[in-house]
C-alpha positions as CSV (number, residue, x, y, z in Angstrom):
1,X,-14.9,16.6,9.7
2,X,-17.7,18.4,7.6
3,X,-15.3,19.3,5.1
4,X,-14.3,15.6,5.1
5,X,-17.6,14.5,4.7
6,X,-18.3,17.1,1.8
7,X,-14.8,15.9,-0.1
8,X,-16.3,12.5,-0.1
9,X,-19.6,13.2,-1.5
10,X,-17.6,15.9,-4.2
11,X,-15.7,12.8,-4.9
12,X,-18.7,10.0,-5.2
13,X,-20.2,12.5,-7.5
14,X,-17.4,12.9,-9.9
15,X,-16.3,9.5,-10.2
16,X,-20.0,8.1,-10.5
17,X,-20.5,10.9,-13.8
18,X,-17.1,10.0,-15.2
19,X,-18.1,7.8,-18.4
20,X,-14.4,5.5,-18.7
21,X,-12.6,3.1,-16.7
22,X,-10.1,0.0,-18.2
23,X,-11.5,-3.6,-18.3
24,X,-8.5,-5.9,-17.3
25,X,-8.0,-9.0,-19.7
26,X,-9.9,-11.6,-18.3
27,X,-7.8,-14.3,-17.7
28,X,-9.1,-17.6,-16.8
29,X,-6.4,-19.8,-16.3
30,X,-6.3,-21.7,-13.3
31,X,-2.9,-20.1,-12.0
32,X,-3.4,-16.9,-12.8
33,X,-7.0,-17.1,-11.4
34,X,-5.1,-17.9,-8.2
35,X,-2.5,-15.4,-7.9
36,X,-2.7,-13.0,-10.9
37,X,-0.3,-11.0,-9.2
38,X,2.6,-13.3,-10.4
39,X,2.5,-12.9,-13.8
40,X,0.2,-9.7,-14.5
41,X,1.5,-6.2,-14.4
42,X,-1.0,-3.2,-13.5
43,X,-3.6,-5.5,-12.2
44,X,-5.7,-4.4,-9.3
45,X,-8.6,-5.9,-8.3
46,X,-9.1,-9.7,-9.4
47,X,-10.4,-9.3,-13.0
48,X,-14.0,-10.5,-13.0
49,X,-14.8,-13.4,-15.3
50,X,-16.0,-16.9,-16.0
51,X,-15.0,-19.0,-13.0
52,X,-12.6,-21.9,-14.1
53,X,-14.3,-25.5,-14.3
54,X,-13.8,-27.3,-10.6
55,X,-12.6,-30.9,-10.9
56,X,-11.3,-31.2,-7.8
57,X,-9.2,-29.0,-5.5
58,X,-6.1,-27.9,-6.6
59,X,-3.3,-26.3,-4.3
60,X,-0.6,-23.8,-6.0
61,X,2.4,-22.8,-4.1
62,X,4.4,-19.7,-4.9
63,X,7.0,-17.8,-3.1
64,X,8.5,-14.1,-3.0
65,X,12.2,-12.7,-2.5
66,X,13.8,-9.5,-2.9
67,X,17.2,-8.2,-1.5
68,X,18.4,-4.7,-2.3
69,X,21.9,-3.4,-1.8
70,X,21.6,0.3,-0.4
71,X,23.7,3.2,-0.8
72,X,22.1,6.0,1.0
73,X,23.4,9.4,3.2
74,X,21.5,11.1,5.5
75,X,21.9,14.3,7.3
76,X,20.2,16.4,9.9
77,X,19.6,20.5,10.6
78,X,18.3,19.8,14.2
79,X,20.6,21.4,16.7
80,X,20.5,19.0,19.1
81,X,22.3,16.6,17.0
82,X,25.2,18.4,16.0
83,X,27.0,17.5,12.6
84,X,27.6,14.1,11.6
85,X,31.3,13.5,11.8
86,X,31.3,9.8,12.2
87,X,30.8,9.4,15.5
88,X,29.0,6.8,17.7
89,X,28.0,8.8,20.5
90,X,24.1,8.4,21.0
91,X,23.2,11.9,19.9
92,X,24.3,11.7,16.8
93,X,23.4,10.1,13.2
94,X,24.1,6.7,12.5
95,X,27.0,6.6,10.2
96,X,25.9,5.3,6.9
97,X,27.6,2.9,4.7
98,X,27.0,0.8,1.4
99,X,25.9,-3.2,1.6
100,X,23.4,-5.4,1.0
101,X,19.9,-5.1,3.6
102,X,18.6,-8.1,4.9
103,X,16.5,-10.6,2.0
104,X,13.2,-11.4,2.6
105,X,11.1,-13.9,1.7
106,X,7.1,-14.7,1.2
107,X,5.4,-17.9,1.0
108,X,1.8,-18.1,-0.7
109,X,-0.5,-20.8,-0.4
110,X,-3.5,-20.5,-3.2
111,X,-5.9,-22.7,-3.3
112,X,-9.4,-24.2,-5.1
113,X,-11.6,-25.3,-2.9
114,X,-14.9,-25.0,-5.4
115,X,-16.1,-23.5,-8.2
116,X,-15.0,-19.6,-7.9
117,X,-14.0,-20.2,-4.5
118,X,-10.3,-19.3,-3.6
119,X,-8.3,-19.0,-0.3
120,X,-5.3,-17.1,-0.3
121,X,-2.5,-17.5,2.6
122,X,0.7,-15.6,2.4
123,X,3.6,-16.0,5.2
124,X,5.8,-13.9,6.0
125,X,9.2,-16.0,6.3
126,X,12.0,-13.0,6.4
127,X,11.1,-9.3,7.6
128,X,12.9,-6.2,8.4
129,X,10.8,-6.1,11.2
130,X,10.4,-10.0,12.6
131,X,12.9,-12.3,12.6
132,X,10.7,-15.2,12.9
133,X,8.3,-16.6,10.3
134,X,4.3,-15.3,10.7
135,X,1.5,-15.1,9.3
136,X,0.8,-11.6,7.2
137,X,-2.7,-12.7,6.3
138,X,-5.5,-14.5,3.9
139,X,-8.5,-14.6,2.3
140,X,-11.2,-16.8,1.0
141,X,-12.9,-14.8,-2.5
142,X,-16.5,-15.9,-4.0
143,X,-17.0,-15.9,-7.3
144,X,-20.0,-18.6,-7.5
145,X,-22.1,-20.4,-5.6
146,X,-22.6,-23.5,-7.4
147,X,-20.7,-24.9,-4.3
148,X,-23.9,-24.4,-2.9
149,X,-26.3,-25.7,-5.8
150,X,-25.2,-25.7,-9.2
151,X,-26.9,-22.6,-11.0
152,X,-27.4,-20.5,-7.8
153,X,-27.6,-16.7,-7.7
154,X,-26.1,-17.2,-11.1
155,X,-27.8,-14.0,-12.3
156,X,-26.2,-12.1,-9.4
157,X,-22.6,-13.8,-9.1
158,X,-21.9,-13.0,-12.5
159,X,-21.5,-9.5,-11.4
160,X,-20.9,-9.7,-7.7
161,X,-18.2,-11.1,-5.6
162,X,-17.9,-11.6,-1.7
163,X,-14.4,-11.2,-0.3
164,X,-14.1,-12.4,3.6
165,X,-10.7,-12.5,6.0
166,X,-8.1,-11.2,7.9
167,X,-5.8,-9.5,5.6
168,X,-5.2,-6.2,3.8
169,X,-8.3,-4.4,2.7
170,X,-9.3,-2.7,-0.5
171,X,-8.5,1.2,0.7
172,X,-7.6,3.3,-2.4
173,X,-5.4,1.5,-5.6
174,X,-1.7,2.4,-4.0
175,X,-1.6,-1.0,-2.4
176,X,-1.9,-2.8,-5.1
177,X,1.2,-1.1,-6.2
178,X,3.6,-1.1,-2.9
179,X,5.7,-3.8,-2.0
180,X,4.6,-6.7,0.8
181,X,7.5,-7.6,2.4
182,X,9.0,-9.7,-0.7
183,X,6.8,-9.0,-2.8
184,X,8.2,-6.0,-5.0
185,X,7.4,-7.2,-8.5
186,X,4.4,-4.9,-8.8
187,X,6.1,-2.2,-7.8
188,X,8.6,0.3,-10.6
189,X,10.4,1.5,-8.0
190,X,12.3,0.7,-4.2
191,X,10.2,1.9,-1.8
192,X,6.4,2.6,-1.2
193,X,4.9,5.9,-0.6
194,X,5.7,7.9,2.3
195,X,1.9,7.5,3.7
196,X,2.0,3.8,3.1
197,X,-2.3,2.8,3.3
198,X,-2.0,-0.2,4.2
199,X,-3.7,-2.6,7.2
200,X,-4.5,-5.9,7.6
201,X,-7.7,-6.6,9.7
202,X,-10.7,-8.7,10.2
203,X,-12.6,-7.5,7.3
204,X,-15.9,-8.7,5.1
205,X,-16.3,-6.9,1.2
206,X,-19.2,-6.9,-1.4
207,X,-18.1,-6.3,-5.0
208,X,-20.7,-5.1,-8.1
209,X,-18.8,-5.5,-11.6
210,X,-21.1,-4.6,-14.8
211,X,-19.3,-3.5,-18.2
212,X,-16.2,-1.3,-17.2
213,X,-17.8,-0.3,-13.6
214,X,-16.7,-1.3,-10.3
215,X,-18.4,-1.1,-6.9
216,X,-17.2,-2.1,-3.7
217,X,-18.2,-1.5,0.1
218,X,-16.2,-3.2,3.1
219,X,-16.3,-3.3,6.9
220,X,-13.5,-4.2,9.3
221,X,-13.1,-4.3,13.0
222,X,-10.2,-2.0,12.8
223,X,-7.8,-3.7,14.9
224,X,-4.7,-5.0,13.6
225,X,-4.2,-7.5,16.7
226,X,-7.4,-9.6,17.2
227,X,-8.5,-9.8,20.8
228,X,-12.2,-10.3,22.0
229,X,-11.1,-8.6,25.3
230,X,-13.1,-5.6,25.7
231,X,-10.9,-2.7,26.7
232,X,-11.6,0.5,28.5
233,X,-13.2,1.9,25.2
234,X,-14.7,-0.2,22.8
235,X,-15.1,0.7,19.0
236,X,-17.7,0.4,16.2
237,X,-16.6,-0.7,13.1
238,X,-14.6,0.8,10.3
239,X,-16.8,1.6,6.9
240,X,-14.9,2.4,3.3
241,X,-16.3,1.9,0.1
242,X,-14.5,1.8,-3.4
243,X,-16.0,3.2,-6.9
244,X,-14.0,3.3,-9.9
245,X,-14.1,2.6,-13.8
246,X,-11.5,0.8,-15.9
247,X,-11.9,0.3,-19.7
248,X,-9.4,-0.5,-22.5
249,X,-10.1,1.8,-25.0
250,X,-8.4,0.7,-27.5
251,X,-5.7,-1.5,-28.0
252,X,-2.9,1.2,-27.1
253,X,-4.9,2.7,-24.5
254,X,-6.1,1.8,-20.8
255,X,-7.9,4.4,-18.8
256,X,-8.6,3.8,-15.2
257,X,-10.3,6.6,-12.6
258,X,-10.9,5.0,-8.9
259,X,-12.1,6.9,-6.0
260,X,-11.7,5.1,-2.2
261,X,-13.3,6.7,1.2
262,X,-12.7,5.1,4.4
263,X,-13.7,6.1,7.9
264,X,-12.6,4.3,11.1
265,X,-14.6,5.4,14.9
266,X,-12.2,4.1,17.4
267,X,-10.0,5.8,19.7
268,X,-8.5,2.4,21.1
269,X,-8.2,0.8,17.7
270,X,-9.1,2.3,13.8
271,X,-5.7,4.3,13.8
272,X,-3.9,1.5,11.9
273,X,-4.4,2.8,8.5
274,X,-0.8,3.9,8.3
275,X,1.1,1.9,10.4
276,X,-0.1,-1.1,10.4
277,X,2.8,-3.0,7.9
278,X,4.7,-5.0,10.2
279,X,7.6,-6.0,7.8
280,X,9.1,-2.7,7.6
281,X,10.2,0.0,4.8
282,X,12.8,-0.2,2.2
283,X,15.1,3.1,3.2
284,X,16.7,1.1,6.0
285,X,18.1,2.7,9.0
286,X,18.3,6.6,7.4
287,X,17.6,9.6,10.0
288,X,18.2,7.4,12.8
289,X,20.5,8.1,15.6
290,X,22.5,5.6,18.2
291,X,19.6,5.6,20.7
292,X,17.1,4.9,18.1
293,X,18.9,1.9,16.5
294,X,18.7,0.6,20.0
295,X,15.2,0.7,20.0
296,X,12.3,-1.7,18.7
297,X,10.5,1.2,16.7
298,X,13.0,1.6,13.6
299,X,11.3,-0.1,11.1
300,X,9.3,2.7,9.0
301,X,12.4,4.9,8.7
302,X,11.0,7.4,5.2
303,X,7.7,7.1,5.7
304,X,5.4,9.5,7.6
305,X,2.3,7.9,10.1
306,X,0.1,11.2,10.4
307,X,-1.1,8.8,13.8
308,X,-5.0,9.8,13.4
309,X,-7.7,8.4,15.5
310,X,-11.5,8.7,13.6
311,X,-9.7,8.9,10.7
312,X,-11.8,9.8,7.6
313,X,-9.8,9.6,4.2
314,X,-10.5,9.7,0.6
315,X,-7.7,8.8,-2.1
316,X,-8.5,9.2,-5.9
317,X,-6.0,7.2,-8.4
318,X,-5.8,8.0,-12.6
319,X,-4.0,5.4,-14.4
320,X,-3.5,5.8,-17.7
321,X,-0.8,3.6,-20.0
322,X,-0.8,4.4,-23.9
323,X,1.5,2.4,-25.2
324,X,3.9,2.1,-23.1
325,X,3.7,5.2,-21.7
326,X,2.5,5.0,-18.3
327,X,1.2,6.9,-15.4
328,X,-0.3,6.1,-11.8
329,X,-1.4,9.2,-9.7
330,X,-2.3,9.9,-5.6
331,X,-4.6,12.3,-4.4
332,X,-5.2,11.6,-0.9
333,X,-6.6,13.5,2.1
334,X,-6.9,12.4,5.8
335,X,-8.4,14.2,9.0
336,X,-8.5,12.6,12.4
337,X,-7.7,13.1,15.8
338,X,-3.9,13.3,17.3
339,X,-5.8,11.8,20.4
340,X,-3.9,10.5,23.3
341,X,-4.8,7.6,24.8
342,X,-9.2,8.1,25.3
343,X,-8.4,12.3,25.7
344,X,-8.7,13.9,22.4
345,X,-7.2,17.0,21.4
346,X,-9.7,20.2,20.9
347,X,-9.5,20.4,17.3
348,X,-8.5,18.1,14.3
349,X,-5.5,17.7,12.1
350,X,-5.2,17.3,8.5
351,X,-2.7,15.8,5.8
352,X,-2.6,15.9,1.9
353,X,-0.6,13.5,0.5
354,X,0.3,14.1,-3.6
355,X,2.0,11.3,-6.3
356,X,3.0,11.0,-9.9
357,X,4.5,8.0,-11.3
358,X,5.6,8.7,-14.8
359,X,7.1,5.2,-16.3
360,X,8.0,4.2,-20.5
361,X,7.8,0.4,-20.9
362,X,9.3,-0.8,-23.9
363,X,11.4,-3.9,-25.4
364,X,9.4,-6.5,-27.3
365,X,7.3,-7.9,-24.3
366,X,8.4,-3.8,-22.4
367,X,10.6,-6.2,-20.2
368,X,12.3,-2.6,-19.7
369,X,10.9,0.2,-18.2
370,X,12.7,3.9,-16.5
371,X,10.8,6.6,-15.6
372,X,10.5,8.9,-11.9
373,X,7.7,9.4,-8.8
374,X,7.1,12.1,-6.7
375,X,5.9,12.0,-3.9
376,X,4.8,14.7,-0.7
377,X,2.9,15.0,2.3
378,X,1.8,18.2,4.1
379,X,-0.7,19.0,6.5
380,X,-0.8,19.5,10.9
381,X,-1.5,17.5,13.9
382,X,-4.1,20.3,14.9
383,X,-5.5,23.8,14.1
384,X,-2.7,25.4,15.8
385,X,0.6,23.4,15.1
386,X,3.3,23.9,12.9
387,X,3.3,22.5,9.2
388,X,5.0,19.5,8.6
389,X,6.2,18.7,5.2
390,X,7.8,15.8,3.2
391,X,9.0,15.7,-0.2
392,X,10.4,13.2,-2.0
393,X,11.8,12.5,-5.7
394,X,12.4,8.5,-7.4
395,X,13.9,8.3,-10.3
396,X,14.8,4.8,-11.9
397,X,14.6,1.9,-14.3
398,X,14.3,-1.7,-14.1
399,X,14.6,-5.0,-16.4
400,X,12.5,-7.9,-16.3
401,X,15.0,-10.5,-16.9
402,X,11.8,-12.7,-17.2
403,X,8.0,-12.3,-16.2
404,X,8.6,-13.4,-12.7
405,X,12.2,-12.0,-12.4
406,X,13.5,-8.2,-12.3
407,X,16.0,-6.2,-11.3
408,X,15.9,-2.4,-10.6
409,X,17.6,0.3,-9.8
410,X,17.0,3.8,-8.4
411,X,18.1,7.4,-7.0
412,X,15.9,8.4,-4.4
413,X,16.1,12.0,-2.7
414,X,13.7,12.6,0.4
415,X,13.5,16.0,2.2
416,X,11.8,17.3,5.6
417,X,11.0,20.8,6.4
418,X,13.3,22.1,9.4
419,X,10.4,23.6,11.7
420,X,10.3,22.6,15.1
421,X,7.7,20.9,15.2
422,X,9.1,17.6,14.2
423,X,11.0,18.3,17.6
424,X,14.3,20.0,18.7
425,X,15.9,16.1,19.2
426,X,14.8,14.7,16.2
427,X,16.7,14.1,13.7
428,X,14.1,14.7,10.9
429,X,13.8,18.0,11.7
430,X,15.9,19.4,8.5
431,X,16.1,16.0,7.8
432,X,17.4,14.2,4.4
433,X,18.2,11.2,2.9
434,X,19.6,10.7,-0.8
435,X,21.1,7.9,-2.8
436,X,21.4,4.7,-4.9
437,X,19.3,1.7,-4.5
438,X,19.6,-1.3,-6.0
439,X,17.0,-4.1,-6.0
440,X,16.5,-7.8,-7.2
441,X,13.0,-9.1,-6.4
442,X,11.6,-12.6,-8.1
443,X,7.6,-13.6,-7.8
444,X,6.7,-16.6,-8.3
C-alpha cells in the first residue's frame, strides 16, 4: 500500500508540471450540450463553455443499438478439460460456431431543466446480461446557478461544475472510450479492455476548468446495489480524484495527458471497480465450458476482474491525434486485498494493466479509420501466488456510413498464461480465443 500511495503522489507531481493538455471545441448547441457523445468523437469530459440560453425546458430523446456477428475459436491447455472434439459433455469447451449475438439497445433521456442544468437518464432496454429493461443510471450536471439567482457565483461557475447521481463515475479516460451496452460508437474497436474500470454508484463530483487545465475530485458510497441496511461491516466512502491537461495545439494537433487515482475502504462493498458492468462483454460465450453456460456468471467472458477489496488504483492516459493519426494509451496499476468475505488475506496483491491504441482516420470528414490495440494484464492475488497474465492483440477498421452510423470490423487474438494458478479445471488456464468480429452500432 505504501508503494501505492507513493505512485500516486509520483503521478500528481508529473501531471501537475506537465505544461499541455487539448481544449475540446466548445460546442454550444443545445443537442450537443445534452449528449455530446452522439455526434462528437474523442470527447471526454463535457467541454466546459457558455451555458446555452434557457427558454423553457426542453427534452431530447436518443437511443443506442449495436449487433455484431461473431466468428471466434477458443481452446484450452488445462488437463482437466481434455481436447475439444466437439463434444457436449460438461467438461469440455463449448463448441463454437459463427452467428449473429444478441442486439442491444439504449434509451437516453436528456433533458434542460435550467440554465446549465442537465439530467441525463439512460435505460438499458437489451443486455447480454438482463433480459428485461433497467435502469443503467443518470445524472443531473451544473453548469450555472442562475436557477438560483441570475448572476450567482458567476465568477466561480465559469470554471467549476458540480456533477451529482447514481451512475458511472469519472475513474481514469478508458470509459469514455468502452462501449455501454449499445453504445459502441465511441469505441474503434469490438470489445473494451480486459480490466474494464467501470462502476456505477451513488456518487457526488466537483470540477475546476481554467485555460487547458482540468481538476476533478469525487466521492461515492461504493456500492453498486443501494441498500441503507447496515450489514455486518459497514464502509466509509470511496475518494478518487482526476487531473489532466488537454490543449489543441495547433489545428493538426491535440495533445491530452490525464492522470486518475481512486481508493475504495470497504471490505463488504468498494470492490466493484471491475465488475460492476452489468450488461456483459462483447467476446460472447469463449473459454466457457457446458457447466458454465449453465450458470448465471457468464457474462464477462475476455475480461479479467483482479476481485480487490481497499483497492487503490492509479491510471494515466496520453492522447495524441495529428492529423488523423491517432493514439490513446493505459497505464494502470491496482493493489487491494483478495479478501474473503470480512477475513483478509496476510499480504496484498497487485496488477498492471498496459494499452496502445494506434488508429489513421481519413476520408473527407475521416468517416474511415483502421488501425490495432494491445492490450495486457499481469500481476498476483498475493505475495506468494503464481503470475497471472493476459495478452491480447485488436486489429481492425471501421466506416462511418454517417456521423451517428458505423460499421466495423475486427481480428481479435487473446492469450492466458498456462500456470496453475488460474486452476487445474479452468479452462483459461492455457487459455485462447482468436477470430473475426463484425459489428454495426448506430447512436443517436
Amino acid at each position: 500500500m505504501k508503494t501505492m500511495v507513493i505512485r500516486a503522489s509520483m503521478l500528481a507531481a508529473l501531471v501537475t508540471g506537465i505544461s499541455f493538455v487539448s481544449a475540446q471545441e466548445v460546442s454550444t448547441s443545445m443537442r450537443d450540450y445534452l449528449a455530446p457523445e452522439k455526434s462528437s468523437r474523442n470527447v471526454f469530459e463535457d467541454p466546459k463553455g457558455e451555458s446555452p440560453a434557457f427558454d423553457g425546458i426542453k427534452v431530447s430523446v436518443g437511443g443506442d443499438f449495436a449487433l455484431q456477428f461473431q466468428g471466434l475459436d477458443h481452446s484450452t491447455k488445462a488437463p482437466s478439460l481434455g481436447v475439444v472434439t466437439g463434444t457436449t459433455t460438461p467438461n469440455t469447451l463449448q463448441v463454437m460456431g459463427k452467428d449473429f449475438n444478441l442486439p442491444t439497445a439504449n434509451l437516453d433521456v436528456n433533458a434542460y431543466l435550467a440554465k446549465g442544468l442537465k439530467m441525463h437518464l439512460r435505460t438499458y432496454l437489451s443486455a447480454r446480461h438482463h433480459n428485461e429493461a433497467w435502469v443503467k443510471g443518470g445524472y443531473i450536471q451544473v453548469d450555472n446557478l442562475d436557477f438560483i439567482k441570475e448572476g450567482f457565483a458567476a465568477d466561480i461557475m465559469k470554471y467549476a461544475r458540480v456533477k451529482v447521481g447514481m451512475d458511472e463515475i469519472n475513474y481514469g479516460d478508458t470509459h469514455f472510450r468502452r462501449t455501454d451496452n449499445a453504445k459502441a460508437i465511441n469505441n474503434p474497436f469490438v470489445g473494451n479492455y480486459i480490466m474494464d474500470s467501470f462502476t456505477t454508484e451513488a456518487f457526488g463530483e466537483a470540477y475546476g476548468f481554467y485555460k487547458n487545465f482540468i481538476g476533478m475530485v469525487g466521492v461515492s458510497n461504493g456500492k453498486l446495489n443501494q441498500t441503507p441496511v447496515k450489514g455486518t461491516s459497514w464502509n466509509s466512502p470511496s475518494v478518487y480524484a482526476k487531473i489532466g491537461y488537454d490543449k489543441q495545439i495547433s489545428q493538426d494537433l491535440r495533445v491530452r495527458l490525464t492522470g486518475s487515482f481512486i481508493q475504495t475502504n470497504g471490505l463488504t462493498t468498494g470492490g466493484n471497480l471491475y465488475s460492476a458492468d452489468r450488461a456483459g462483454s462483447r467476446y460472447y460465450y469463449v473459454l466457457l465450458t457446458q457447466n458454465d453456460l449453465m450458470g448465471m456468471n457468464n457474462q464477462s467472458t475476455g475480461r479479467f476482474n483482479p476481485g480487490f477489496k481497499k483497492v487503490q488504483a492509479v491510471q494515466v492516459n496520453p492522447f495524441i491525434k495529428y492529423q488523423g493519426l491517432e493514439f490513446f494509451g493505459v497505464y494502470e496499476y491496482v493493489s487491494g486485498n483478495k479478501a474473503s468475505g470480512l477475513t483478509e488475506r496476510a499480504t496484498d496483491g497487485a496488477y498492471t494493466q498496459l494499452g496502445a491504441e494506434l488508429l489513421y482516420r481519413f476520408g473527407g470528414a475521416e468517416q474511415f479509420y483502421f488501425g490495432g490495440r494491445y492490450n495486457s494484464v499481469s500481476g498476483k492475488d498475493d505475495e506468494v501466488s503464481a503470475e497471472r497474465k493476459i495478452d491480447r492483440f485488436n486489429l481492425g477498421g471501421g466506416w462511418f456510413m454517417t456521423k451517428n452510423v458505423l460499421a466495423k470490423v475486427e481480428y481479435v487474438n487473446q492469450k492466458y498464461n498456462d500456470d496453475a494458478v488460474w486452476g487445474a479445471t479452468s479452462a483459461l488456464r492455457g487459455g485462447k480465443f482468436n477470430g473475426i468480429m463484425f459489428e454495426a452500432t448506430i447512436g443517436f
